[in-house]
N, C-alpha and C positions, 0 to 999 in steps of 0.2 A: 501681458501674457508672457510667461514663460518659454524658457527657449527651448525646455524638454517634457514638456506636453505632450507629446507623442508618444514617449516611451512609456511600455506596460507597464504597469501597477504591480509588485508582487503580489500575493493571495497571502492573508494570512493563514500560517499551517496550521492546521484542524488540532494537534497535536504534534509533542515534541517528546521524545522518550527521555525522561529525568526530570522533565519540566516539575514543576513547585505544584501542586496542587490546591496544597489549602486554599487558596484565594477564588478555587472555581467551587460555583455552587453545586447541589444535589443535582441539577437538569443539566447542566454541562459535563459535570461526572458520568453520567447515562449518556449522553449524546458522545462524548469522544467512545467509551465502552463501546457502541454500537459502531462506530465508524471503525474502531480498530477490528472488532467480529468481523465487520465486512469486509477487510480487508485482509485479515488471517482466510477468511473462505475464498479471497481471489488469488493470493497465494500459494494455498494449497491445491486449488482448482491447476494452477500452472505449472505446480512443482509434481502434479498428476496426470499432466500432459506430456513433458517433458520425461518422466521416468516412462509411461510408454512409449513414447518413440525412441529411448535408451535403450529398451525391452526387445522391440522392434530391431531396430538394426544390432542387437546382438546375435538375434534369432537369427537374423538376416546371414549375418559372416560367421555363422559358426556352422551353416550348411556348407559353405562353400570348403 
């Protein structure tokens, strides 16, 4: 038994921007495409939260 057993596993990254591509196939080509969508939509989901509460408290201090 090892003496660092315990310690977490890293995850391999789904993707890496620059990474080499020729060597993944047609279905891993589609499979990171989609997981980057998803994650440009949760991005933008947050970068659309945060501009309105920017929004918000401008509105906010600019009554006062």
């Amino acid at each position: 038994m090892a003496i660092f057993d315990d310690e977490p596993k890293k995850k391999a990254r789904p993707h890496e921007i620059g990474q080499d591509l020729s060597l993944l196939s047609v279905g891993d080509l589609s499979e990171r495409i989609g997981i980057l969508r998803d994650e440009i939509a949760r991005l933008e989901t947050e970068l659309k939260a945060k501009d309105n509460t920017k929004s918000a408290a401008e509105a906010l201090f600019r009554r006062g």
